[in-house]
N, C-alpha and C positions, 0 to 999 in steps of 0.2 A: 856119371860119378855115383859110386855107392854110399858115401858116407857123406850124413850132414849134420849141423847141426843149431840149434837156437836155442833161446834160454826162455824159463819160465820162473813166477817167485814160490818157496814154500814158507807159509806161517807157519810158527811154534811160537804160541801167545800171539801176541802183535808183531815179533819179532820176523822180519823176512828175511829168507836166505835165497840167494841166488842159484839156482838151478840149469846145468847146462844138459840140454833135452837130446841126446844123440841117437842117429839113426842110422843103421847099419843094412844093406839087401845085401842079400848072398844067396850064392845058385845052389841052394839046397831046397828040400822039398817045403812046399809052403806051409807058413807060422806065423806066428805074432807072437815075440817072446819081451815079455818087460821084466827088467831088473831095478834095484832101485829101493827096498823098503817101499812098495804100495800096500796101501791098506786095500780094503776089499773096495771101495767106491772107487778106486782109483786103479787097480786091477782090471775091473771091468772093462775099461774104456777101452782094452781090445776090439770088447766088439763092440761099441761104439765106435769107435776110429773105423774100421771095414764098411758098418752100413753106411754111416757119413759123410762116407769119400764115394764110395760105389753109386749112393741116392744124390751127391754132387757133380756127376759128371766124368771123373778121374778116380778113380778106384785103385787100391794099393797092389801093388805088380804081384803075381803069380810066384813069388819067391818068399823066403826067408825072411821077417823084418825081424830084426833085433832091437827095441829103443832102450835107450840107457839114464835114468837120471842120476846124474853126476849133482854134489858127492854123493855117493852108494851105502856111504854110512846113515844119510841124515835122512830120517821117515819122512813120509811124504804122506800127504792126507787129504783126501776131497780129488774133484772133478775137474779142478781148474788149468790141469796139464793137458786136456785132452786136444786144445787148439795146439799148441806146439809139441803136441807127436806129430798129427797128421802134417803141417808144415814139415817139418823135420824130414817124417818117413818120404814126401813127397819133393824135395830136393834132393833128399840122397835117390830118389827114382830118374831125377832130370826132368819133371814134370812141370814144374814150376822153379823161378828164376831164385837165388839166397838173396835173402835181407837182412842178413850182415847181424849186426848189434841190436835184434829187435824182441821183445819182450813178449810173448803170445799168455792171455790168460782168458780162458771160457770154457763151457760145457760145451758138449753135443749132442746136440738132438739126433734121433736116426737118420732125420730126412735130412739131416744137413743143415738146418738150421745151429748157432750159435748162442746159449743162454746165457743170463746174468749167471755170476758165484760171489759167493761171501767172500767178504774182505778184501773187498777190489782197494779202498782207499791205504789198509798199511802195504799192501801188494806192492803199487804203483811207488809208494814212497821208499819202499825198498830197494826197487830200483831205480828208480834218480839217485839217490842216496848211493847206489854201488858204482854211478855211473851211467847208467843207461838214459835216453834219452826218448824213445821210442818205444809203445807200449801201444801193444794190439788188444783192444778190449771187445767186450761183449757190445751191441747197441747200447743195451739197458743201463749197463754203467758206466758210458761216458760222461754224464753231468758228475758223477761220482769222484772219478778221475781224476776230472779236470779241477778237483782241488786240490792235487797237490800242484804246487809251483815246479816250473823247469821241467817238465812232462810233455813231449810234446804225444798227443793221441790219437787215436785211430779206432771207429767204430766200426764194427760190423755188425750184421744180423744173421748172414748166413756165409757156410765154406765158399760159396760160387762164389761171392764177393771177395773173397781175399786171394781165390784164386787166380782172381780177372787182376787184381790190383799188384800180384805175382806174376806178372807175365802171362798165363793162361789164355787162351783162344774163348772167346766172348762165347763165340756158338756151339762150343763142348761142352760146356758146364750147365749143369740142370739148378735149376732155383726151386727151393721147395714150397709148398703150397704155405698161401696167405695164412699165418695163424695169427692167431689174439694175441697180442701184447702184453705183458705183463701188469698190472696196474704199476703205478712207482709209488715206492714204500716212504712212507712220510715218517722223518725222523720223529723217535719218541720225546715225549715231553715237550715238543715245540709250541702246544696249546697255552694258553695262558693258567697260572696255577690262581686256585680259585681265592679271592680277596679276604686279606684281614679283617674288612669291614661286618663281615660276616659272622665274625665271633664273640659273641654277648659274654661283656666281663670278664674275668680271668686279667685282670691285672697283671697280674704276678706273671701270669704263663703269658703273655703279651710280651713283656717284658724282658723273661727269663728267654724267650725266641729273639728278640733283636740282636741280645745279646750273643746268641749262636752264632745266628748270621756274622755278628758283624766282626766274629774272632775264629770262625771255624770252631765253636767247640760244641763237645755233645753234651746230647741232652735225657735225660730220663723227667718221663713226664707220669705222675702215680696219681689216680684220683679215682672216684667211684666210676660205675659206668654211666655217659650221659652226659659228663661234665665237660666233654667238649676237647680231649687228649687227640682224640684222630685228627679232629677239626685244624687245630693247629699246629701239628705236625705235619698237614698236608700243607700247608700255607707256607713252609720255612722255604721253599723253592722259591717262592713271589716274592721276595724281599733279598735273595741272593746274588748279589752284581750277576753279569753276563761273563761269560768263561774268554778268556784272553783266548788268540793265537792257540799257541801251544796246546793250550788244555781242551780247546774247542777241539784240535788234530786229533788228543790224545782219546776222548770221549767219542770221537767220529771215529774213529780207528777200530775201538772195541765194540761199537754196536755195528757197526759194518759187519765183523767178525759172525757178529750172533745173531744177523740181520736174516741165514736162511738164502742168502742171493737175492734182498731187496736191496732197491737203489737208493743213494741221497745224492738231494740237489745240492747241501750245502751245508757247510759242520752246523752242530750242533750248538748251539752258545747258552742256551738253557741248562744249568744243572737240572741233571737226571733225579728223579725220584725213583728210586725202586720198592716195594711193600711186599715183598714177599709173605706166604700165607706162614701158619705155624707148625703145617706138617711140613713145611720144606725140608729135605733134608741134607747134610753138609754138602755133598757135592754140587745142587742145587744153590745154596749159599754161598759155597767157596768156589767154586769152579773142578771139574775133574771131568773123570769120561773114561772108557776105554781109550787107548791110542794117546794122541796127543791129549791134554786135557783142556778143555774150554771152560772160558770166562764165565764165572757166575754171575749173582748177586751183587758181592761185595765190587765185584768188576765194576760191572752196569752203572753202579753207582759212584762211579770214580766224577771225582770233581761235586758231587752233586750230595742225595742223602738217600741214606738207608733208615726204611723207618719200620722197626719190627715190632707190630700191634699185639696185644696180649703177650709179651716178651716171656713170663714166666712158663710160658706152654711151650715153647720151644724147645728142642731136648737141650740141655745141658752142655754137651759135649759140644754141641754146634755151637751155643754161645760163648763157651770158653775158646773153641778155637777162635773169635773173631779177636780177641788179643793181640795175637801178631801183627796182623795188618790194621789195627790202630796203630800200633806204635811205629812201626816200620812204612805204612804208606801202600805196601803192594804185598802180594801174595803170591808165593812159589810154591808151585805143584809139581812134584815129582810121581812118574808112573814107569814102569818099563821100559817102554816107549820113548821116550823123551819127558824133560824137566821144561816144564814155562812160565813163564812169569809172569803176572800181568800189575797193571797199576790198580792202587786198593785204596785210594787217600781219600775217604766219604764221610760225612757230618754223620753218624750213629744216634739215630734220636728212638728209644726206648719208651714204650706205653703199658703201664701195667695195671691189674686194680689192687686195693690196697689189702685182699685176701680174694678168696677161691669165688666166695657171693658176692663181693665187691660193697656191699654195705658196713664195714667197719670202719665208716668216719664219725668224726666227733667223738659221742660217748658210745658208739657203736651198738647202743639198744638190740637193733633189728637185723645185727648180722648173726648167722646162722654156724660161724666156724668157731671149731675150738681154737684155742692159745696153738695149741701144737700145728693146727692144718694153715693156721696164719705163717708162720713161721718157716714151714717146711715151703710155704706157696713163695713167700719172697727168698727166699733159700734157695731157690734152684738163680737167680741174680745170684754168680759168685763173689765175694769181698772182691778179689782182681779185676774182673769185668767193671762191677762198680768205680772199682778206684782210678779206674780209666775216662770216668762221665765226670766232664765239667761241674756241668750243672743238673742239680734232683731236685725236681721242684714237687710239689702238692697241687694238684689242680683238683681243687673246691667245685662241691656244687654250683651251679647256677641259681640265684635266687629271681622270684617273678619279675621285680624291678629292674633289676638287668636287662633280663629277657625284653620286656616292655621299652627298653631306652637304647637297644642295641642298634638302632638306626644311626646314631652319631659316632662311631667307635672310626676310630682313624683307620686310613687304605692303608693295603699294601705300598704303593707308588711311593707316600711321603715316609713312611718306615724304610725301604727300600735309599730315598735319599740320606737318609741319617749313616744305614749300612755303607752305601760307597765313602762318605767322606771320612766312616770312621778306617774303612780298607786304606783310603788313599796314603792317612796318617800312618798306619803300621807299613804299608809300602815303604814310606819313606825312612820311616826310621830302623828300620829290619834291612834296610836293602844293604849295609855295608858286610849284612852277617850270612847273603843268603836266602832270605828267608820272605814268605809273604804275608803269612799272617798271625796274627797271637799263638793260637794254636798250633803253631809250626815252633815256638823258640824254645829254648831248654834250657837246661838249669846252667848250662857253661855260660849262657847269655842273659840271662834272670838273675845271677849273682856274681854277674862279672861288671859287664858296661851300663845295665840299666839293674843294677841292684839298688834298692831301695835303704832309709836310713832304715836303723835297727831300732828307734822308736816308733815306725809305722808299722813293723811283722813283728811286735811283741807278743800282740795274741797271737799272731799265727804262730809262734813260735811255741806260744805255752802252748796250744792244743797238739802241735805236734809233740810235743815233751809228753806232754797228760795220753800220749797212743791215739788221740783222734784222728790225726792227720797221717798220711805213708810219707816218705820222702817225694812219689810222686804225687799222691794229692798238695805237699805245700806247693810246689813247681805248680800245680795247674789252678790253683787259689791266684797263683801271682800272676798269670795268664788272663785270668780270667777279670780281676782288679783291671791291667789296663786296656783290655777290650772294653769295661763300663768307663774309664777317664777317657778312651779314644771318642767314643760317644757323646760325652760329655764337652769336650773339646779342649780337655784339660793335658799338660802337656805330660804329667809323670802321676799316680794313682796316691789318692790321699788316704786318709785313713778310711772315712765313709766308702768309698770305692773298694777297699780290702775288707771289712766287716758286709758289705752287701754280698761283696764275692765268697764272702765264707760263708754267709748266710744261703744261701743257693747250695751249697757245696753240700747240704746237709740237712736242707728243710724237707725231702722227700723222706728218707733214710729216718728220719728225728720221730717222726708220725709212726713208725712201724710200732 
């Protein structure tokens, strides 16, 4: 038979498309002709596919290949096609027996060996999801794999072996020489994030962090240098429940993606931290690329927090575009090439100093800026950007007594239990709307079924009337009020809970 054929998955973002890999001989003079939208890495595998097969034993016939991947419109990108060409080319040869409805994804080595490739896990799920049941992977990401449900898998390490388990004669096929293994890539963030207990004082910023946690909202954190802004911004991970189902897939899916061809044993259930430095720049942040475009920053940090150090150094443009995917959850990228999408739903917590030398607290005696370089330095924070951060807190120096008595400050662990039970309540009572947590509800649901009386949002009302407030800063005051009653264990926000929340809304911003 000359023509065969099997299927392989293509990503665009997380998204897989199902790919049918066709193989054509024909007695013309010898080729290797791919169609298909390949990029150049994927192009190549010409000649990887010839040394491959030829250094496995069975080498691709003296004729004409043609491989096709169907559909012909949709790009295709990376090295993960290269196991089901040579399948493909070598049934339509008669060399090896079809395997029907089977999913082939890996690289190739020359010698015939079979390597890991990125994004084995939304791969596999793309095809259970279309269907498929049978999925031929690399050695290296079988553990990988095997987390999606309804998958049934199949490892290999090299061509010989998939060709012996195709029918193939045992004593034809060469096995390539013993290499080193891979080391297996240990999910990011799985280490423990370092303890609250560790943060001398800051009250307020203590405080103003449970609060994130335990509502999904962001945070901007503005204080001298020293006083401990990084500290607790790294901390907001250890006090963040564990990522459900779903969000642990969705987390595992994307860092798969951008893993490189390292393996996981097992999703991820830690929210991600990501810290990107201050030259990064948008595409780096937002995701892009030639070709298809890849998950950034904002990605990485899906489910988890993006915490962007010295915020005002950052070029402007990059921090205005992170507006969208606060509001919206995810972020689409469009490029020639193809449009992708990926998820972008991350706690945004911002560190800045309160001018360029960072000494203009209190009376500011010993800061070195004028009024204008003060101004223009928190001026690159646009009003919009701002108006999108829950909470702006002031974190104050540390005084010696602090410092000295910082051994008894409460863990992470019992902060962390206050955060679940305050989640559990907004579960509950969000769940007929949709929604999971404070940070998710909107103004249809803040002044509809849990609208409060109009003796408790008077002052919110006067400061919105007086221009302090946007329409979305009052929606996110009111958010943020019963994220502090969910805490508290109180069943609807009082007034004290609406005055702290506006107090936060505006204690950073007030000091400028």
């Amino acid at each position: 038979m000359s023509f065969a054929r099997t299927y392989s998955v293509a990503l665009v973002g997380i998204t897989g498309h199902m790919v049918e890999v066709e193989a054509d001989i024909s007695n013309a003079l010898p080729g290797f002709v791919l169609l298909g939208l390949p990029d150049a890495a994927l192009n190549e595998s010409k000649d990887r596919v010839r040394s491959a097969t030829k250094n496995s034993g069975i080498p691709l016939p003296q004729h004409k290949v043609t491989v096709n991947l169907t559909p012909a419109t949709l790009p295709k990108k990376g090295s993960a096609f290269d196991l089901a060409m040579v399948v493909a080319a070598l049934q339509a040869a008669g060399e090896i027996k079809h395997s029907g409805k089977t999913v082939y994804l890996g690289e190739l080595g020359l010698d015939g060996s079979i390597r890991s490739v990125p994004g084995i896990l939304p791969a596999v799920k793309a095809a259970v999801d279309a269907g498929f049941e049978s999925v031929v992977v690399p050695a290296e990401n079988v553990e990988e794999a095997q987390l999606v449900s309804g998958a049934s898998i199949s490892g290999f390490s090299c061509l010989a072996e998939v060709f012996v388990a195709l029918g193939a004669d045992a004593h034809t096929v060469k096995y390539p020489k013993t290499v080193e293994k891979a080391k297996p890539h240990s999910a990011p963030n799985l280490q423990l994030a370092p303890d609250m207990a560790d943060v001398a004082g800051q009250s307020e910023g203590r405080l103003a962090l449970e609060i994130a946690a335990a509502g999904g909202h962001h945070l901007l954190l503005n204080g001298p240098p020293g006083s401990g802004k990084t500290m607790l911004a790294e901390r907001l991970t250890g006090i963040l429940p564990e990522l459900d189902d779903h969000s642990a897939m969705e987390v595992t899916a994307i860092h798969s993606l951008s893993s490189g061809g390292g393996q996981y044993k097992e999703l991820i259930r830690i929210p991600p931290f990501e810290a990107p430095h201050h030259s990064a720049s948008a595409p780096a942040i937002l995701g892009g690329g030639t070709g298809i475009p890849r998950p950034g920053s904002v990605s990485k940090a899906h489910r988890g927090v993006l915490f962007l150090d010295e915020a005002p150094e950052f070029k402007r443009t990059v921090l205005d575009a992170l507006r969208q995917p606060l509001e919206s959850g995810e972020i689409v990228l469009d490029r020639a090439a193809a449009q992708a999408k990926y998820p972008a739903r991350f706690q945004l917590v911002l560190a800045c100093n309160p001018c360029p030398c960072g000494l203009n607290t209190g009376r500011g005696l010993h800061c070195t800026c004028s009024s204008r370089e003060r101004r223009a330095y928190f001026g690159k924070l646009s009003g919009p950007l701002l108006d999108r951060i829950d909470l702006q807190i002031t974190v104050p120096k540390v005084s010696s007594v602090e410092l000295a008595t910082s051994n008894n400050n409460e863990p992470s662990r019992s902060i962390k239990e206050r955060v679940k039970q305050a989640r559990a309540a907004q579960q509950e009572r969000l769940k007929p709307f949709g929604l999971l947590t404070n940070a998710d509800t909107n103004g249809k649901v803040l002044r509809g079924p849990l609208k409060l009386d109009s003796k408790l949002t008077r002052e919110l009302s006067a400061s919105m009337d007086q221009g302090k407030l946007t329409a979305r800063g009052y929606d996110r005051v009111l958010r943020t009020a019963w994220t502090i009653a969910d805490l508290e264990g109180a069943t609807s926000p009082t007034s004290d809970h609406l005055d702290l929340a506006l107090y936060f809304r505006h204690m950073a911003t007030s000091a400028q």
